[in-house]
C-alpha positions as CSV (number, residue, x, y, z in Angstrom):
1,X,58.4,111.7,82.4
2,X,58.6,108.6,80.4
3,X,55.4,107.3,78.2
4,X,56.0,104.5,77.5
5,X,53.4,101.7,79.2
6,X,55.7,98.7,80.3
7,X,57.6,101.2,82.0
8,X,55.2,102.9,83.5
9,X,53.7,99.6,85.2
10,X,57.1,99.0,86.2
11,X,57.6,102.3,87.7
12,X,54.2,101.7,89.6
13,X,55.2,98.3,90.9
14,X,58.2,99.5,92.3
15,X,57.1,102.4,93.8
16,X,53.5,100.9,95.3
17,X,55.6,97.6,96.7
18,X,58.1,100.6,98.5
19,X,54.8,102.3,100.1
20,X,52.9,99.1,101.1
21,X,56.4,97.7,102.8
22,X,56.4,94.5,100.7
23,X,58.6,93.2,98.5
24,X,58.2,93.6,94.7
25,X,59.4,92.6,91.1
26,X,61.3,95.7,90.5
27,X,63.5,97.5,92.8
28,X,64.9,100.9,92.8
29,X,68.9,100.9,92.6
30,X,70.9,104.2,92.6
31,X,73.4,104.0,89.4
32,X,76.3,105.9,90.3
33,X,77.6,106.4,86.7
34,X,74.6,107.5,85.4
35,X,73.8,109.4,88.8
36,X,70.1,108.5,88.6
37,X,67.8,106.3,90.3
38,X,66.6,102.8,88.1
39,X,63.9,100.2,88.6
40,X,65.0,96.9,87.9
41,X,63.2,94.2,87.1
42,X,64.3,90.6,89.0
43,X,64.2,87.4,87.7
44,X,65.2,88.0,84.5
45,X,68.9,86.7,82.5
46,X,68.9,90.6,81.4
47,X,67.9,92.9,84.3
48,X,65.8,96.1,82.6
49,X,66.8,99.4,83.7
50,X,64.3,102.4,83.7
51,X,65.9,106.1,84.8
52,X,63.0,107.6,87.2
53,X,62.6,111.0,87.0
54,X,60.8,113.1,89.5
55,X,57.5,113.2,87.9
56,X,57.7,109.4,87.6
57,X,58.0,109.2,91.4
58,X,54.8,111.2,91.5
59,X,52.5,109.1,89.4
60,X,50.4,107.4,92.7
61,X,46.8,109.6,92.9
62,X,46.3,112.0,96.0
63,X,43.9,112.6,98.1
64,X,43.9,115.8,100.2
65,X,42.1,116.5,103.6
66,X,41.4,119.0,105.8
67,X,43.1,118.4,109.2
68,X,41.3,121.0,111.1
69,X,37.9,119.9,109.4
70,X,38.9,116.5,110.9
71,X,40.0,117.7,114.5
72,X,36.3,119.4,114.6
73,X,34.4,116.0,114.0
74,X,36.5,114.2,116.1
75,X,34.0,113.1,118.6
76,X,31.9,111.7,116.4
77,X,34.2,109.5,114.7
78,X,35.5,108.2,118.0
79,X,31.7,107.5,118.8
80,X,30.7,105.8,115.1
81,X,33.9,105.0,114.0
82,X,32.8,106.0,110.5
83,X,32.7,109.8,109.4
84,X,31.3,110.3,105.5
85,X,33.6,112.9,103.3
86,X,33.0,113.8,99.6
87,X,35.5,114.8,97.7
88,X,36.3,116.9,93.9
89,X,37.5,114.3,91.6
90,X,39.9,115.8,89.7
91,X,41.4,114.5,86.2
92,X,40.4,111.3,85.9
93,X,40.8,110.7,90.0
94,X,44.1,111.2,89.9
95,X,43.7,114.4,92.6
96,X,40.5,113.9,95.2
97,X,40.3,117.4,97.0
98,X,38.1,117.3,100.4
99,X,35.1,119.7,99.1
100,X,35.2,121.0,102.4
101,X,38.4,122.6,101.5
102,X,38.0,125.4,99.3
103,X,34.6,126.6,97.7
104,X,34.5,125.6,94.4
105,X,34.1,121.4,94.2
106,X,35.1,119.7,90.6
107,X,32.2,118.7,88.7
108,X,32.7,115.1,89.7
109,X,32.0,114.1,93.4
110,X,33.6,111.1,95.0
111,X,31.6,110.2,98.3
112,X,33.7,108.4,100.7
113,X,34.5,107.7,104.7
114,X,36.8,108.3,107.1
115,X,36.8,104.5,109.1
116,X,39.0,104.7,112.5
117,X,41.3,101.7,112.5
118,X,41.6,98.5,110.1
119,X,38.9,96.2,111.9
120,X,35.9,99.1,111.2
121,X,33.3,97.6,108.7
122,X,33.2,100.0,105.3
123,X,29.8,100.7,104.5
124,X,28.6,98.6,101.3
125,X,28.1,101.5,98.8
126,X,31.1,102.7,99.2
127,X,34.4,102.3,97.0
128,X,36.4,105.0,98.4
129,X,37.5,105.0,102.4
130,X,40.6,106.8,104.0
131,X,41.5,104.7,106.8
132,X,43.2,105.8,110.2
133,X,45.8,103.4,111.4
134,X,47.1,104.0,114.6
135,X,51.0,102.2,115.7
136,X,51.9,101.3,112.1
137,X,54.2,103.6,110.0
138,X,53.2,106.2,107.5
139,X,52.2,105.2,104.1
140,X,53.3,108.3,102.8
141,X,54.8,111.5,103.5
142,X,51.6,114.2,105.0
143,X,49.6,111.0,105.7
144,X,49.9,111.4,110.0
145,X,47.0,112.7,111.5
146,X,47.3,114.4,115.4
147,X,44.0,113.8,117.2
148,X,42.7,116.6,119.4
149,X,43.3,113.7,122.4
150,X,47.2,113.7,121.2
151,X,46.4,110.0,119.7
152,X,48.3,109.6,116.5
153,X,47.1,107.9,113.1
154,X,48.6,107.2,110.3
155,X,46.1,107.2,107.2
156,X,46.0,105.4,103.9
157,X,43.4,106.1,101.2
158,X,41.7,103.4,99.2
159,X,40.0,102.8,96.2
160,X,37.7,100.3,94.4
161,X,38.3,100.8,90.2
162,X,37.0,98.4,88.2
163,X,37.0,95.3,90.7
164,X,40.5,95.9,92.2
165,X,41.7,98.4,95.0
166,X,43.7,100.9,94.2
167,X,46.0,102.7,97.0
168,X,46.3,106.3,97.2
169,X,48.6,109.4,98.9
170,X,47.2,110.3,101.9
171,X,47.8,114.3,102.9
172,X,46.3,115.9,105.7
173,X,47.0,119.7,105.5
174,X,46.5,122.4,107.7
175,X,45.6,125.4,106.0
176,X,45.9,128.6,107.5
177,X,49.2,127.7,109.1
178,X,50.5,126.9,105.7
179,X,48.9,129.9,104.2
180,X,50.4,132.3,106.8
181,X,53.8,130.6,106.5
182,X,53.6,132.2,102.9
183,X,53.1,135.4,103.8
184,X,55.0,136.1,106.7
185,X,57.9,136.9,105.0
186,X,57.2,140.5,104.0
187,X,53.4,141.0,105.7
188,X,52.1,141.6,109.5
189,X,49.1,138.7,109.0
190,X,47.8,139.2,112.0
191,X,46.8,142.4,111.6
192,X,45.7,142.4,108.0
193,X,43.3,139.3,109.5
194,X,41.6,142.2,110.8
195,X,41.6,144.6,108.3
196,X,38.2,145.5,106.4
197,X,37.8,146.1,102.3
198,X,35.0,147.6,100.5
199,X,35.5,146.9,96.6
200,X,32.5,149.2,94.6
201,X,32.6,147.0,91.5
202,X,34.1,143.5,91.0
203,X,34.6,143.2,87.3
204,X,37.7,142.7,85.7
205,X,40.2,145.2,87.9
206,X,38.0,144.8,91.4
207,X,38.0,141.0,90.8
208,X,41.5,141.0,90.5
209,X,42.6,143.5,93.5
210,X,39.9,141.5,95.7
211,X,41.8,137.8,95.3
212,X,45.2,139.7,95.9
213,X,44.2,141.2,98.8
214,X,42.9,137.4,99.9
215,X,46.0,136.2,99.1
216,X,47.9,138.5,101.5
217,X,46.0,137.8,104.4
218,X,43.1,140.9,104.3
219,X,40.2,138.7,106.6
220,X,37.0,141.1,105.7
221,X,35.5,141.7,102.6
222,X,32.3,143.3,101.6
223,X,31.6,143.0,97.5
224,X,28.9,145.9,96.0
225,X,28.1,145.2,92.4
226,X,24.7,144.8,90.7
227,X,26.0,142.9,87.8
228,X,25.5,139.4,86.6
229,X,28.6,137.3,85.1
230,X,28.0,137.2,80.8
231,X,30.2,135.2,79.0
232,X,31.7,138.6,77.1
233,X,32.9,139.4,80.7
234,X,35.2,135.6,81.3
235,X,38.0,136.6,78.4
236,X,39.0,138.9,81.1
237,X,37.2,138.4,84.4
238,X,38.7,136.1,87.0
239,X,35.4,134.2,87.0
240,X,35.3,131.0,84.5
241,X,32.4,130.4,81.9
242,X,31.1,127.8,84.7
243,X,29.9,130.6,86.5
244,X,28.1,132.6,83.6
245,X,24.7,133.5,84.8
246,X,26.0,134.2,88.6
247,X,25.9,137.7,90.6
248,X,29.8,138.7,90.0
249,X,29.8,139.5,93.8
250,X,29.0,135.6,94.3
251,X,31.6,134.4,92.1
252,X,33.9,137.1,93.9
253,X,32.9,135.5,97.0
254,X,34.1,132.6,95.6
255,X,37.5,133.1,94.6
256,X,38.0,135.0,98.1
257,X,37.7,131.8,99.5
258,X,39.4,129.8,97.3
259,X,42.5,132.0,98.3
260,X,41.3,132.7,101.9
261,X,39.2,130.2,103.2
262,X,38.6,131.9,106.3
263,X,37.9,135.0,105.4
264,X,34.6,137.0,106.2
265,X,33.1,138.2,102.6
266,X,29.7,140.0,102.8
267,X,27.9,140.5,99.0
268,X,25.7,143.5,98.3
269,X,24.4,142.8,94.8
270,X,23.1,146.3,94.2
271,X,24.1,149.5,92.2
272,X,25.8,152.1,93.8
273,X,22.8,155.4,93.6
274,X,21.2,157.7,96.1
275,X,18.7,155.0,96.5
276,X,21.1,152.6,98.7
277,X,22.7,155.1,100.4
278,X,21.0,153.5,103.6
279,X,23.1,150.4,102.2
280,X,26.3,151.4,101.1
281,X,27.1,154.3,103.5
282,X,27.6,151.5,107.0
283,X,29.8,149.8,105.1
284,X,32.0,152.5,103.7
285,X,32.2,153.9,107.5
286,X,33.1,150.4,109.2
287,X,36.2,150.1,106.0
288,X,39.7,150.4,106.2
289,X,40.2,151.1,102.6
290,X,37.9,151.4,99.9
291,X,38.3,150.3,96.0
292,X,36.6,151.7,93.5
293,X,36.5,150.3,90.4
294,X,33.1,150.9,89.0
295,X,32.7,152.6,85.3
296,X,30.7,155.7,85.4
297,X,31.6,158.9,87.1
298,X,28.5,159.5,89.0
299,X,29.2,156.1,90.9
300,X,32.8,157.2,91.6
301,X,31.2,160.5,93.0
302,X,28.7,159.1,95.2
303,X,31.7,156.9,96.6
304,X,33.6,160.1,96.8
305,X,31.3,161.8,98.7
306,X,30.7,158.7,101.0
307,X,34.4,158.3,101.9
308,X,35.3,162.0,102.7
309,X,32.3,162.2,105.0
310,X,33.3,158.8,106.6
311,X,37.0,159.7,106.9
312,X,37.8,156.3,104.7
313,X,40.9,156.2,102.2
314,X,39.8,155.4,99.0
315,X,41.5,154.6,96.0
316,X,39.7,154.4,92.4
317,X,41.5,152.4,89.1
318,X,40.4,152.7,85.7
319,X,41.9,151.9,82.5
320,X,41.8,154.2,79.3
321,X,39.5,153.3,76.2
322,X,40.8,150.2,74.8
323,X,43.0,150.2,77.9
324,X,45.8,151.7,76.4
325,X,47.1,152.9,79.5
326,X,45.4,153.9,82.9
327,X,45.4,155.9,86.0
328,X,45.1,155.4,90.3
329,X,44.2,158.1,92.6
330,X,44.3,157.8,96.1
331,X,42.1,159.9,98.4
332,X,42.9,160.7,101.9
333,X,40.4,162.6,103.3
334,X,41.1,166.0,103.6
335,X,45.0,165.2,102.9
336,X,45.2,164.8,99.1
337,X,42.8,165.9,96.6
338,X,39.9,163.7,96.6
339,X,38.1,162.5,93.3
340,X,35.3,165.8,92.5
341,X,39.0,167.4,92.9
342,X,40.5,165.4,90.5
343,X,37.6,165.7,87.8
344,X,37.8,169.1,88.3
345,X,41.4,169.8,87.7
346,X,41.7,167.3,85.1
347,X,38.6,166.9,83.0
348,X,39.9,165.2,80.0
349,X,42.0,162.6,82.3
350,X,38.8,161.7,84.1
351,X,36.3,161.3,81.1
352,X,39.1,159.1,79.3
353,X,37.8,156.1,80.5
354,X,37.8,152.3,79.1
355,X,33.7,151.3,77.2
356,X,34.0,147.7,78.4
357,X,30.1,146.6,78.4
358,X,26.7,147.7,76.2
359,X,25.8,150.0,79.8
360,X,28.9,152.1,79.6
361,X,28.7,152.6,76.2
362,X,25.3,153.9,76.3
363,X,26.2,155.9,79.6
364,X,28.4,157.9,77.4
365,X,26.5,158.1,74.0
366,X,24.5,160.8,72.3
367,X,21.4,159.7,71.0
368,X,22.4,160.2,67.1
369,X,25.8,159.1,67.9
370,X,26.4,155.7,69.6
371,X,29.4,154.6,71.2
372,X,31.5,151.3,70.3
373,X,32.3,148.9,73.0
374,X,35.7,148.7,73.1
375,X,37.3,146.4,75.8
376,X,40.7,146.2,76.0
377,X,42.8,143.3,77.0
378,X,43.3,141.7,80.6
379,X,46.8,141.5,80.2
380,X,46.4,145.7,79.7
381,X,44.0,146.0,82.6
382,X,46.2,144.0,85.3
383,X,49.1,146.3,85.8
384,X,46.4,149.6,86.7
385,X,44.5,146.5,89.0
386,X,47.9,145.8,90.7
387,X,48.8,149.2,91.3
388,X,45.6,149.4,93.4
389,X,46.3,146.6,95.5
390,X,49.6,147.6,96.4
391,X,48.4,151.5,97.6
392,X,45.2,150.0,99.3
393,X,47.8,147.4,100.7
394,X,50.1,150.3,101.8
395,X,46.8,151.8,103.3
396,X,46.0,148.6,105.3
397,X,49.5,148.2,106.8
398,X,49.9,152.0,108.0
399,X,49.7,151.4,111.2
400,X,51.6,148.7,111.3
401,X,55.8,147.2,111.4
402,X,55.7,146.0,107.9
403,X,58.5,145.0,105.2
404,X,56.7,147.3,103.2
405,X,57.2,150.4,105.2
406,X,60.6,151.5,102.9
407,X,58.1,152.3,100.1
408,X,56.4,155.0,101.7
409,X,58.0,157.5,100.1
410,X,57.8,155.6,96.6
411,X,54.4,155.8,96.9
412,X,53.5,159.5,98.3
413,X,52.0,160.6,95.1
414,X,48.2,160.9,94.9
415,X,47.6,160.0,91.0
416,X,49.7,157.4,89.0
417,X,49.7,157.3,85.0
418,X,50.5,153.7,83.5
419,X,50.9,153.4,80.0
420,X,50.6,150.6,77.9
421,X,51.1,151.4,74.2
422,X,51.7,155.1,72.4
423,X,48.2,155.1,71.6
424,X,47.5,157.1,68.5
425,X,45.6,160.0,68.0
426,X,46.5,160.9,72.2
427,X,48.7,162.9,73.6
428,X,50.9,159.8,74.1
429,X,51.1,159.1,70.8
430,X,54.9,160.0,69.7
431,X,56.7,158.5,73.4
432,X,59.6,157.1,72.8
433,X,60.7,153.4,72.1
434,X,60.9,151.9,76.0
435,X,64.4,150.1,75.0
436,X,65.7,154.0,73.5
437,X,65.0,155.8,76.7
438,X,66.0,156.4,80.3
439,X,64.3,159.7,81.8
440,X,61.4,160.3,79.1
441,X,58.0,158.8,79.5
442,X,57.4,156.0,78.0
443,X,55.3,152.4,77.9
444,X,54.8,150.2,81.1
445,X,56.4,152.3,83.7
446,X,54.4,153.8,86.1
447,X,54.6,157.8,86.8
448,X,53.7,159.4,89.9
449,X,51.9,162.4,89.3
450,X,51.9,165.6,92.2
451,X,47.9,166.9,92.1
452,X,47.2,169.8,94.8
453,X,43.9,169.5,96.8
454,X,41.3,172.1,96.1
455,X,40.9,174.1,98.9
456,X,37.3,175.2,97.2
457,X,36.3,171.7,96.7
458,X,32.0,171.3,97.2
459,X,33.1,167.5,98.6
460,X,36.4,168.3,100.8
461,X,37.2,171.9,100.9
462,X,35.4,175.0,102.0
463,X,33.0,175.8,99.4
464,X,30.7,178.3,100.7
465,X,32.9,180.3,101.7
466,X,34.7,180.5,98.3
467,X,31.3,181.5,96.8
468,X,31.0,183.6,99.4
469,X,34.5,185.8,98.9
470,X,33.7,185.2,95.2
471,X,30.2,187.1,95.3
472,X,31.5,189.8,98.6
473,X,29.4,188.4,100.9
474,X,29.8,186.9,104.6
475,X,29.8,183.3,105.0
476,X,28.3,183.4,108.4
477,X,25.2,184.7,106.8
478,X,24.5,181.7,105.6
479,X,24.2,180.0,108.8
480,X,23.6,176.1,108.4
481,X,22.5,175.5,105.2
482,X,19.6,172.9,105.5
483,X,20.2,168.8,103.6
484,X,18.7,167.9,100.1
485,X,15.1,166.6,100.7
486,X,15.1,162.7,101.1
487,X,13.4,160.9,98.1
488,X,9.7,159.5,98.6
C-alpha cells in the first residue's frame, strides 16, 4: 500500500467522489499494459498516475452494525425516527464496531444515531449518525438494510472530525447466518446449538477448548473455576492483561461470546470439593460432555466420581512439568477405564503433571522440600488442549450425520501421549530425531494408547465383591452398604 501523502489524498478523492456519485479530480483508469488500476489526476499538461492496490481501495473507515439488533428496535425507530447506538472506536476511528455486537467494546466509545431518512433532525451533541436512505442506491457494498415490513434502506455513515464530515462504509451484517455459513461445511450446527459443556477449570488448556468449542457451534456452556485472572497467567491464558483482576470464568464468558454471540454460558466461580457437590453435581448430570482441565488430582477424582455416577463422558487434559509433552483420557462410563482406573494402572503417568501456579506447587510440596513453579509454554500446552476439543467434539456429534464420523476409528483409543521435546532425565529422553524416523515414537505426533478398564475399580467396577473373593467371603453379606455421613 503506498505511503506516500499526495498519493494517498489522491487515492481518497478518487475513491470518495466514486461512492458519493459525483464527479471528482482524479479518476480511476484501467492501464492495460501495466494491467493495474490508476488514479489520474485532470487538469493538468502531465496527467499523474498512481497504481492502486487493493489495500489502497480499502482506506475509507467502516462502521459495522448489527442487522438483527436493528430489525428488533424497528418499531421504535419508525415511531422517533431517531434510535441512539454506541460504538468501539477502533484505531484511530478507522473501524466503529456496534458494542452491541460482541462483548468486549474497545476502550474508546463513539455514541451515535441511527436517523430514518435524510430530512430527520440529528440531535445537536452528536457528530456521528448512520443514516437510512430509502430509493437511492447503495453507498457501499453491505450498506442495504431489509426492514422487518420488507421496506428497503440504504445507509451511509457520517462523521464530524475536526469541523468537516467525514463519510464512512456502511455494513450491516447478520451474524449467526454468517457464522453458520462457516461451519457448515464439516459440522451438524444445528444440533451442536443444542449440545451442553461443562469445562472444570478454565485456565490456559480449558480456556482454549471452551472458545473452540464456541467457534464450532456448541450453544451451552457452563464455566467452574474459583480462580481470579493474575497477570503471570495472560503469557499463556486466552484472557488479555485488560482483564487482570477478573474471575477467569467471566473472562471465559467473554471470549464465548466473542466467538458465539448467542450462546448460553452459565459461570460457577467456585472450587471443585465435597463442599459444592450440591453445585457441581446438576450440572455434570444435565452435560453432554465434560472437560476437565483442573490441576490437582483430588479435583479430577471428585469429577470422576461425578461423571460415572451421572453417566456423562468426560475427558481430562494435562500437560507434563514444564509441558514437555502431555496426555488425554477419555472416560465412557462403564466402557473405558475411567480416571481412579487410570491412576491406578499408571501411577507415574498420572502424578507427572505440569506446576503452573504458586497453589499447585504447594499442592505437591513437602514441607522441607518446596516445589519450583515451572510453567511451560502456550505454544507446548495447545496441541494436548486441541486434542481435547476434538474427542469432546467427537463426543458431541455421536449421535449425529457428521463429516467427522470417518474418524471414529482414529480416535477409539482411551489415553493419548503427545510429546513435545525428548525431555531429559524421562523416559523420553533418547527418542529419535522426528525428521530420522517413520514408525518409532517421537516429538509432536500423537500416540493412541490401549488401557483396559478395571473390573475392580472402587468408582466403575465391582469393588466389593473383589474384596469380597479376595478375603473368602460372600458379597451378599454385605447387603447395602450405608453413604459417607454428610458434612455439618
Amino acid at each position: 500500500m503506498t505511503t506516500d501523502p499526495q498519493q494517498q489524498q489522491m487515492i481518497r478523492e478518487a475513491m470518495k467522489a466514486i461512492a458519493e456519485r459525483r464527479p471528482g479530480r482524479s479518476k480511476l483508469v484501467y492501464d492495460k499494459t501495466k494491467r493495474t488500476i490508476v488514479a489520474v489526476t485532470e487538469g493538468s499538461q502531465t496527467p499523474r498516475a498512481l497504481n492502486i492496490t487493493a489495500e489502497d481501495a480499502d482506506m475509507f473507515a467502516v462502521a459495522t452494525l448489527s442487522s438483527r439488533w436493528l430489525s428488533d428496535r424497528w418499531g421504535i425507530i419508525m415511531r422517533d425516527r431517531v434510535l441512539p447506538v454506541h460504538f468501539s472506536c477502533w484505531d484511530d476511528g478507522d473501524a466503529l464496531t456496534q458494542c452491541d455486537l460482541g462483548a468486549l467494546p474497545a476502550s474508546s466509545i463513539a455514541e451515535g444515531v441511527i436517523l430514518l431518512g435524510e430530512g430527520t433532525p440529528q440531535p445537536t451533541a452528536t457528530n456521528l449518525r448512520v443514516v437510512l436512505r430509502s430509493g437511492k442506491a447503495p453507498v457501499s457494498e453491505g450498506s442495504t438494510f431489509v426492514a422487518p415490513d420488507g421496506s428497503i434502506h440504504h445507509a451511509v455513515t457520517l462523521r464530524q472530525i475536526d469541523g468537516s464530515e467525514k463519510t464512512l462504509d456502511t455494513d450491516f451484517v447478520d451474524l449467526q447466518p454468517e457464522l453458520a455459513i462457516r461451519r457448515a461445511t464439516l459440522l451438524e450446527t444445528q444440533v451442536l446449538k443444542d449440545k451442553a459443556a461443562v469445562l472444570v477449570g478454565v485456565g490456559t488448556g480449558g480456556a482454549h477448548a471452551a472458545i473452540e468449542l464456541a467457534k464450532c457451534g456448541v450453544g451451552r456452556f457452563d464455566l467452574i473455576d474459583p480462580d481470579r485472572l493474575t497477570v503471570g497467567n495472560i503469557v499463556r491464558h486466552p484472557g488479555g492483561i485488560s482483564q487482570v483482576g477478573r474471575f477467569k470464568v467471566q473472562v471465559v464468558c467473554d471470549l464465548i461470546h466473542e466467538k458465539n454471540p448467542d450462546a448460553k454460558v452459565t459461570i460457577h466461580p467456585v472450587a471443585v470439593s465435597a463442599e459444592n457437590l450440591e453445585t457441581i453435581r446438576p450440572l455434570i448430570a444435565a452435560a453432554d460432555v465434560v472437560i476437565c482441565g483442573t490441576d490437582g488430582r483430588p479435583s479430577k477424582l471428585l469429577v470422576n466420581r461425578l461423571c460415572v455416577e451421572e453417566n456423562v463422558v468426560a475427558i481430562y487434559g494435562g500437560a507434563f512439568r514444564r509441558a514437555f509433552g502431555g496426555q488425554v483420557l477419555r472416560v465412557r462410563p462403564k466402557t473405558s477405564p475411567c480416571h481412579e482406573c487410570f491412576v491406578a494402572a499408571m501411577p507415574e503417568e498420572s502424578t507427572n503433571v505440569e506446576i503452573s501456579s504458586q497453589a499447585a506447587a504447594d499442592a505437591v510440596a513437602y514441607s522441607d522440600r518446596p516445589v519450583a513453579v515451572e510453567p511451560g509454554l502456550s505454544l507446548d500446552v495447545l496441541p494436548i488442549a486441541n486434542m481435547v476439543t476434538k474427542l469432546a467434539l467427537m463426543e458431541l456429534l455421536v449421535d449425529t450425520t457428521s463429516t467427522l464420523g470417518i474418524l471414529k476409528a482414529d480416535y477409539a483409543a482411551p489415553w493419548y501421549l503427545w510429546l513435545n521435546r525428548p525431555e531429559p532425565g524421562t523416559q523420553y529422553a533418547d527418542l529419535p530425531p522426528m525428521s530420522e524416523s517413520s514408525d518409532e515414537m517421537t516429538i509432536n505426533r500423537w500416540y493412541g494408547v490401549d488401557l483396559a478398564r478395571d473390573q475392580d475399580c472402587p468408582v466403575c467396577g465391582d469393588f466389593i465383591s473383589s474384596i469380597a473373593a479376595s478375603y473368602g467371603l460372600d458379597a451378599k453379606a454385605f447387603g447395602n452398604l450405608p453413604s459417607l455421613p454428610t458434612k455439618e
